[in-house]
N, CA, C and O atoms as a Tinker XYZ file with bonds, in Angstrom:
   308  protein
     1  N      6.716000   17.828000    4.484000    73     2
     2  CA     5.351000   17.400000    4.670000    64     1     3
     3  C      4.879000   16.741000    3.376000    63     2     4     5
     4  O      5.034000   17.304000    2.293000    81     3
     5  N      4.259000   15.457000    3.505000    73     3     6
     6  CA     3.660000   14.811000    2.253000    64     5     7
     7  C      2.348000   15.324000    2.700000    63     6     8     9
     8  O      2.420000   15.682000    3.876000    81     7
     9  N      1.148000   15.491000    2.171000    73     7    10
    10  CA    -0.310000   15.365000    1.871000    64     9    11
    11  C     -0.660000   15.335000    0.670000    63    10    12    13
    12  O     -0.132000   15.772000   -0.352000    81    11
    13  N     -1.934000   14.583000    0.936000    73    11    14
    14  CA    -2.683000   13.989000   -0.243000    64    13    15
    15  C     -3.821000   13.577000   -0.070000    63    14    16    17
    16  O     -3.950000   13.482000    1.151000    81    15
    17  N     -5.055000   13.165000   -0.732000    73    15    18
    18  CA    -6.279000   12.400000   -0.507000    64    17    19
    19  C     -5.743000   11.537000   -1.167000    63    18    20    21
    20  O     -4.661000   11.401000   -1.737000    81    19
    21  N     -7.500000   10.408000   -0.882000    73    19    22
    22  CA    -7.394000    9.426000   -1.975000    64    21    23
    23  C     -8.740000    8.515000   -1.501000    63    22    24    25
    24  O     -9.001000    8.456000   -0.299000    81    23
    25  N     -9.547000    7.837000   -2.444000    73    23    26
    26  CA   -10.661000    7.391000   -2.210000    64    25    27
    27  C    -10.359000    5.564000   -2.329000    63    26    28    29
    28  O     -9.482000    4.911000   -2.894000    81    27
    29  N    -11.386000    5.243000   -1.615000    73    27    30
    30  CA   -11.467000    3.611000   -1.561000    64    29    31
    31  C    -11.205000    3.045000   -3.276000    63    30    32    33
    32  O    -10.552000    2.055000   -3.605000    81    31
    33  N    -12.049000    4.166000   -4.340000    73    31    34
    34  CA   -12.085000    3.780000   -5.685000    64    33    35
    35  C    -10.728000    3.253000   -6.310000    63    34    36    37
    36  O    -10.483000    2.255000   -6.988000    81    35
    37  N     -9.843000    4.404000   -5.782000    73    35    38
    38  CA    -8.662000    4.014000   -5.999000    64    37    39
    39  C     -7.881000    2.437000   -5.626000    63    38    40    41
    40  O     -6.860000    2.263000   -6.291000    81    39
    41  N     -8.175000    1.489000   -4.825000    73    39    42
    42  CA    -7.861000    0.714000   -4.290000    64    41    43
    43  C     -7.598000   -0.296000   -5.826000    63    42    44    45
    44  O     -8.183000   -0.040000   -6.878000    81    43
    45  N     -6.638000   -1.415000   -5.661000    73    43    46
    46  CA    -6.498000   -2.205000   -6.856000    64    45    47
    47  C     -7.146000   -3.465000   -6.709000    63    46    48    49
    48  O     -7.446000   -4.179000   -7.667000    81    47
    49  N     -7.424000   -3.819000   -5.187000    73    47    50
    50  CA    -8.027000   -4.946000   -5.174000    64    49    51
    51  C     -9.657000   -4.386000   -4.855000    63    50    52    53
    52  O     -9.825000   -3.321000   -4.263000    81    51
    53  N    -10.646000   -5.108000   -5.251000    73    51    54
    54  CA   -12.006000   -4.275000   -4.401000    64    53    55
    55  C    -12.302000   -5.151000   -2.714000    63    54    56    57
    56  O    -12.012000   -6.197000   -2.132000    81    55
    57  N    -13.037000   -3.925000   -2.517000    73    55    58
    58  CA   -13.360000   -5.025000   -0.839000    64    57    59
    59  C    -13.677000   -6.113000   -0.669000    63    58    60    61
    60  O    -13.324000   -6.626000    0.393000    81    59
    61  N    -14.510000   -6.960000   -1.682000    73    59    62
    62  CA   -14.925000   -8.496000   -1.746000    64    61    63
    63  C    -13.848000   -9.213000   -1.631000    63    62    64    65
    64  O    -13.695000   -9.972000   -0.674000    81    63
    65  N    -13.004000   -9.081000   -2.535000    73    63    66
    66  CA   -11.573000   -9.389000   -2.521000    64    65    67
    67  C    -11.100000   -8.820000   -0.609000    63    66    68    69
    68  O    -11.015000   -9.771000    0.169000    81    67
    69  N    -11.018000   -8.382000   -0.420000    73    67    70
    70  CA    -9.877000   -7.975000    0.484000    64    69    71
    71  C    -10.697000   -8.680000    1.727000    63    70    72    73
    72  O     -9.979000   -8.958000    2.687000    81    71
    73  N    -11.610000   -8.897000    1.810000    73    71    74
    74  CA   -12.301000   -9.002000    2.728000    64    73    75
    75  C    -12.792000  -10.424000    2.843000    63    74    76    77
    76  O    -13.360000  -10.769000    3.879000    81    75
    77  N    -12.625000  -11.219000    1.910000    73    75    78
    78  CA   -12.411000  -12.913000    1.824000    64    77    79
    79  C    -10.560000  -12.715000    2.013000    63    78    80    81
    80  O    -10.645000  -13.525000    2.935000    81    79
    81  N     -9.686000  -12.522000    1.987000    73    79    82
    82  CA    -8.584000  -12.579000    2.173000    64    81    83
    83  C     -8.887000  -12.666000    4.087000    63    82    84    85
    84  O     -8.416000  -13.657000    4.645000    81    83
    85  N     -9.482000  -11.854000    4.771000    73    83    86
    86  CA    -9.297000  -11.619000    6.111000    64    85    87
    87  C     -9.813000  -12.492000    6.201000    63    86    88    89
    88  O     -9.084000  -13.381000    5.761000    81    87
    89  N    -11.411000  -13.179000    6.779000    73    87    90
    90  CA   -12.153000  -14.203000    7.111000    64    89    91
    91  C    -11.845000  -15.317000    6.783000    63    90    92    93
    92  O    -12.461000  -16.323000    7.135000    81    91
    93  N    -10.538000  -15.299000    5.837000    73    91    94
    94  CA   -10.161000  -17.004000    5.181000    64    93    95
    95  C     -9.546000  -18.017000    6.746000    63    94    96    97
    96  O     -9.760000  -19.144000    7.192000    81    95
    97  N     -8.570000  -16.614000    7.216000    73    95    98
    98  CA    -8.115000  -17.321000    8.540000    64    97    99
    99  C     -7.977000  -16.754000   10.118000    63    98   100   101
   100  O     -7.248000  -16.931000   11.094000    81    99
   101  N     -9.365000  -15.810000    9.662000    73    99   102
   102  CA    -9.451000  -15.016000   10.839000    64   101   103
   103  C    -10.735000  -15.048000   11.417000    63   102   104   105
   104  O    -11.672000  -14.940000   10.626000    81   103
   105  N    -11.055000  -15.200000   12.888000    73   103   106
   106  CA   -12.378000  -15.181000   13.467000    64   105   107
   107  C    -12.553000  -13.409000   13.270000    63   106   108   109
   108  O    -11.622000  -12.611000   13.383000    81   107
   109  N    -14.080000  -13.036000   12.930000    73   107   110
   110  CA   -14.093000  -12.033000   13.094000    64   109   111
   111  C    -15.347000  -11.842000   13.994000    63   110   112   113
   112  O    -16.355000  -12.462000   14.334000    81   111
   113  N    -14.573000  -10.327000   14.244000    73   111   114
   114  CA   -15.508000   -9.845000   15.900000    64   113   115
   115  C    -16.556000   -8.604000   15.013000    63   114   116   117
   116  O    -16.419000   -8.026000   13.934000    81   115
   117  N    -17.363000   -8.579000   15.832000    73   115   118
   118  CA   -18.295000   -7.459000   15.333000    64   117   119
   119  C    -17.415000   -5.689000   15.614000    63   118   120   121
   120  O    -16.567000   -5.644000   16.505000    81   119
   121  N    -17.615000   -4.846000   15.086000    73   119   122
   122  CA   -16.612000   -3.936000   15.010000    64   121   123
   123  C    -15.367000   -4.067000   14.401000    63   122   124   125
   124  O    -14.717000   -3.026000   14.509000    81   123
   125  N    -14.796000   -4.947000   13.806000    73   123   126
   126  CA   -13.800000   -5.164000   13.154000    64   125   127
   127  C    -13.520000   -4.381000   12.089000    63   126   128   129
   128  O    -14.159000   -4.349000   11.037000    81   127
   129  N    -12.476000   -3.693000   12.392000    73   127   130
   130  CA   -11.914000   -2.532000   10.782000    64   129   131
   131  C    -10.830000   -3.296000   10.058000    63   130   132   133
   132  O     -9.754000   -3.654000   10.538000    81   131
   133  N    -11.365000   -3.531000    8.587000    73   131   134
   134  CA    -9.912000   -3.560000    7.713000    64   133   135
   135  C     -9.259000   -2.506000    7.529000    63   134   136   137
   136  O     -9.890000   -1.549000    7.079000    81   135
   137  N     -8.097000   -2.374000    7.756000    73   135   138
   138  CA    -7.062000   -0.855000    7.024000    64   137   139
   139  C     -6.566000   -1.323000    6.338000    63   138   140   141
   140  O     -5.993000   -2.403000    6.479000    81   139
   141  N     -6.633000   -0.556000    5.205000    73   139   142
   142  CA    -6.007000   -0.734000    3.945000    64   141   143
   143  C     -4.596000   -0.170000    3.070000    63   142   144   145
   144  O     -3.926000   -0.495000    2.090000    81   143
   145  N     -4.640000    0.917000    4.149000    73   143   146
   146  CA    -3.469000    1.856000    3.747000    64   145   147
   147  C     -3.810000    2.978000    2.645000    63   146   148   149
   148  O     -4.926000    3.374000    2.308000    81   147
   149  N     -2.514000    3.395000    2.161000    73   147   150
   150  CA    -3.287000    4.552000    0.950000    64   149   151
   151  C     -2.250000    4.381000   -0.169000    63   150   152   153
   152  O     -1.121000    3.895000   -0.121000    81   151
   153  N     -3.106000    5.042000   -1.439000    73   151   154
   154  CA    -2.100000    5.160000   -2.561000    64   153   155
   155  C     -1.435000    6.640000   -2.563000    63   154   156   157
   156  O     -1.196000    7.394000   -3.506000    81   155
   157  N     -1.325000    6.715000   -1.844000    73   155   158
   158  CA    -0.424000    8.445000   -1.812000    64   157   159
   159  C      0.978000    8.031000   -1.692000    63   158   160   161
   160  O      0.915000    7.169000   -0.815000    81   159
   161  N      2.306000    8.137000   -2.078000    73   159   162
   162  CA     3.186000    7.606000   -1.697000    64   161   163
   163  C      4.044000    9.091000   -1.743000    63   162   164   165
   164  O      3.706000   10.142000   -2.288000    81   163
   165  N      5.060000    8.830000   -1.101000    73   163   166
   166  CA     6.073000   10.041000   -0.973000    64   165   167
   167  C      7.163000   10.200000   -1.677000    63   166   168   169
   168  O      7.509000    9.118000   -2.152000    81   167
   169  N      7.950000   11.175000   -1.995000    73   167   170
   170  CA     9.438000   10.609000   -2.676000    64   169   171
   171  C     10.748000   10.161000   -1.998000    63   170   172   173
   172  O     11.130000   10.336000   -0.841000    81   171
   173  N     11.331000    9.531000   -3.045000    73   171   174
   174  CA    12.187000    8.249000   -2.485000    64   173   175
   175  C     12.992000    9.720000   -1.244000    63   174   176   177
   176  O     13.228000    9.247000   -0.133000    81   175
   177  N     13.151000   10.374000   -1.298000    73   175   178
   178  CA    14.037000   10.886000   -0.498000    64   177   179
   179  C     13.056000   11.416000    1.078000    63   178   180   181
   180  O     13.364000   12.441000    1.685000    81   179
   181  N     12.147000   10.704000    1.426000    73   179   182
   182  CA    11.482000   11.091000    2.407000    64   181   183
   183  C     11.663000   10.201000    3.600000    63   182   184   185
   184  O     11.627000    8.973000    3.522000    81   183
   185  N     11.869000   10.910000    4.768000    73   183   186
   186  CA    12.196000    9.648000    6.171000    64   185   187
   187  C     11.266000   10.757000    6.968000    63   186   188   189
   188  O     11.121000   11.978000    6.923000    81   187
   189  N     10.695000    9.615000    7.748000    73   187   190
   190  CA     9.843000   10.238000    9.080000    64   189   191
   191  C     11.262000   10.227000   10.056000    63   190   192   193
   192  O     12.326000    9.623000    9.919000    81   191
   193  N     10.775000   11.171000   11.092000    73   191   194
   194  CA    11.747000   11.778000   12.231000    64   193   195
   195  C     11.763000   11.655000   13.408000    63   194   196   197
   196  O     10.586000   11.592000   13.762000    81   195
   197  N     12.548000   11.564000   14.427000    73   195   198
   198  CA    11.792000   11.881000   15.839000    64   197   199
   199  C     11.179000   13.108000   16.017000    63   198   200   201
   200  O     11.772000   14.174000   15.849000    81   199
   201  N     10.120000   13.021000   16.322000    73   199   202
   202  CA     9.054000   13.960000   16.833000    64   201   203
   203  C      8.137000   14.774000   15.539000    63   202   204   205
   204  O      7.839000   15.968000   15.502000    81   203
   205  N      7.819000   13.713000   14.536000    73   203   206
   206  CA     7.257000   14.234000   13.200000    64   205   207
   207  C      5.816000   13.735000   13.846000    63   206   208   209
   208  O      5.666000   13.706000   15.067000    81   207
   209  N      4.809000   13.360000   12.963000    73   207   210
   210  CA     3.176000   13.195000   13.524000    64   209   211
   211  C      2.805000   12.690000   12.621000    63   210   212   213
   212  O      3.217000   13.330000   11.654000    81   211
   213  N      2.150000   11.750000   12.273000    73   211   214
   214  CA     1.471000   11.347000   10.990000    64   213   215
   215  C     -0.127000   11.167000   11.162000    63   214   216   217
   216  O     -0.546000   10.135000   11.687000    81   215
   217  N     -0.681000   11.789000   10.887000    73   215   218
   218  CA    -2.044000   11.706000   10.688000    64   217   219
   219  C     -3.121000   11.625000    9.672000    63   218   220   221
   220  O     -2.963000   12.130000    8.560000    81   219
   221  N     -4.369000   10.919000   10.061000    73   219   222
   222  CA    -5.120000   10.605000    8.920000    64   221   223
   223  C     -6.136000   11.130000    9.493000    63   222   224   225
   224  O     -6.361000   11.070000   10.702000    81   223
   225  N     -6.858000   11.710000    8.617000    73   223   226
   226  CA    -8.169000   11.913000    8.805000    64   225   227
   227  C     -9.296000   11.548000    7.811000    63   226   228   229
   228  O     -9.245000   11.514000    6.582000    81   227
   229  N    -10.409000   11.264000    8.711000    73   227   230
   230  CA   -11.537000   10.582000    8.033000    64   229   231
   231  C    -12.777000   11.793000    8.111000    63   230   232   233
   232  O    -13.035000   12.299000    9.203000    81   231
   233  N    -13.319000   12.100000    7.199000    73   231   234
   234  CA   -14.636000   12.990000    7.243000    64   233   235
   235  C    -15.498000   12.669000    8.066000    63   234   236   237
   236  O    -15.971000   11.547000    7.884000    81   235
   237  N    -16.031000   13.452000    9.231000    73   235   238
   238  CA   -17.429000   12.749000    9.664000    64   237   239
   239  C    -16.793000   11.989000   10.963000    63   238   240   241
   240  O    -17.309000   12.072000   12.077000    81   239
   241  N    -15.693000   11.290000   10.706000    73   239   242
   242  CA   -15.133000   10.503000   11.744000    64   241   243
   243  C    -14.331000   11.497000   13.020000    63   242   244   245
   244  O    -14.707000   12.065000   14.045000    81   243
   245  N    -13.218000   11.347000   12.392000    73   243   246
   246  CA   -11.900000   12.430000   13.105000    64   245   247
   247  C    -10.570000   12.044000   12.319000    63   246   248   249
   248  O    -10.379000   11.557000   11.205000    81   247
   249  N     -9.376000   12.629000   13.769000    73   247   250
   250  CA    -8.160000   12.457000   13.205000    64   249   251
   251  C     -7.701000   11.263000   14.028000    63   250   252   253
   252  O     -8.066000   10.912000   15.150000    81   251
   253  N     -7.004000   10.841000   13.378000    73   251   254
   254  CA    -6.060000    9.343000   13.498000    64   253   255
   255  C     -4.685000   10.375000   14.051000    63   254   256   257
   256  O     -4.513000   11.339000   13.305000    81   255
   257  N     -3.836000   10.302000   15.088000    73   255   258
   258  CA    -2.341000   11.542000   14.758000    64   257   259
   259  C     -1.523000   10.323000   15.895000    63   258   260   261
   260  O     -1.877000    9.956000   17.016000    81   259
   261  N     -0.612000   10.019000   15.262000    73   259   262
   262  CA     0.577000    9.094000   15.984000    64   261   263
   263  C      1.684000    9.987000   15.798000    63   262   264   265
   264  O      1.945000   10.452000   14.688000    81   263
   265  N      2.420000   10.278000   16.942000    73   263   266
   266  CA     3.781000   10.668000   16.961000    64   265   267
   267  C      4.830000    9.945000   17.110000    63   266   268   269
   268  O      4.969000    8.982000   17.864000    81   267
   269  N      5.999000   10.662000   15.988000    73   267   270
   270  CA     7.010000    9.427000   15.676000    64   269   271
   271  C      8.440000    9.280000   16.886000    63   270   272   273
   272  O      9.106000   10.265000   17.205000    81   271
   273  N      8.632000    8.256000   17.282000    73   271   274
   274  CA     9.687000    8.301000   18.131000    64   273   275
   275  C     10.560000    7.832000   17.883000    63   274   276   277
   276  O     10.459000    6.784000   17.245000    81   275
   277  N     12.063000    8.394000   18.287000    73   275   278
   278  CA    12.972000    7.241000   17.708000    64   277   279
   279  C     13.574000    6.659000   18.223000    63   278   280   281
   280  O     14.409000    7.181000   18.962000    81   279
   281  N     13.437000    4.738000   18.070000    73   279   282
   282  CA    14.093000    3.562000   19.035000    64   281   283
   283  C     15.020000    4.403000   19.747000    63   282   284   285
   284  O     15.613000    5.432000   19.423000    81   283
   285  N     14.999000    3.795000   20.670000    73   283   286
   286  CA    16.333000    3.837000   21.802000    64   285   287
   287  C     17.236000    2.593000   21.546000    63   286   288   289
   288  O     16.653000    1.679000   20.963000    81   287
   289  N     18.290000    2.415000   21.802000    73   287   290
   290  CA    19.245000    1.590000   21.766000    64   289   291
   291  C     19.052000    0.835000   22.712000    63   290   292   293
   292  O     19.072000    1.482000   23.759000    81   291
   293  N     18.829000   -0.483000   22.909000    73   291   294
   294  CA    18.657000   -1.133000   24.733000    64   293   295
   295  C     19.913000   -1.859000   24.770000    63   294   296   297
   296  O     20.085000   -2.379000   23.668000    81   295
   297  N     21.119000   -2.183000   25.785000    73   295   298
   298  CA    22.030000   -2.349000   26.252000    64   297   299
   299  C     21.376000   -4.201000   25.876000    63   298   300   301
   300  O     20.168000   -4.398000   26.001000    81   299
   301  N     22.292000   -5.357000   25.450000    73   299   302
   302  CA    22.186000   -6.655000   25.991000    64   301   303
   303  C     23.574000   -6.962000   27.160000    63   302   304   305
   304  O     24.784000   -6.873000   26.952000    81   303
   305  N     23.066000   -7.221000   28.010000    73   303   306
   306  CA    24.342000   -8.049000   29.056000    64   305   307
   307  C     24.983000   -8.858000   28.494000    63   306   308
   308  O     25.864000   -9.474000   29.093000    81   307
């Protein structure tokens, strides 16, 4: 298990920045979320699994929880 926080402060670019990067070539819709990702990183010896969960949670908001699956092989003719 990795966990960790981490705040927007942390970010290297600020939102003005990140946020002229999107609108340079993107129509934007009202409701539109940038994700930014996080600075928490794991060690080099870490692999997600079949049937691991990764979740984020936001205060106030909720949980984000995706479960991991692993490709299937598909046959080509």
């Amino acid at each position: 298990m990795v966990e960790g926080s981490a705040s927007s402060g942390q970010l290297k670019r600020k939102l003005e920045e990140l946020v002229s990067y999107l609108v340079r070539d993107n129509v934007i819709f009202d409701g539109t979320v940038l994700l930014t990702g996080t600075c928490i990183i794991p060690p080099d010896d870490f692999t997600l699994q079949d049937g691991d969960r990764v979740e984020i949670e936001i205060e106030g908001i909720g949980v984000l929880s995706n479960p991991v699956q692993a490709q299937v092989a598909v046959a080509t003719p």
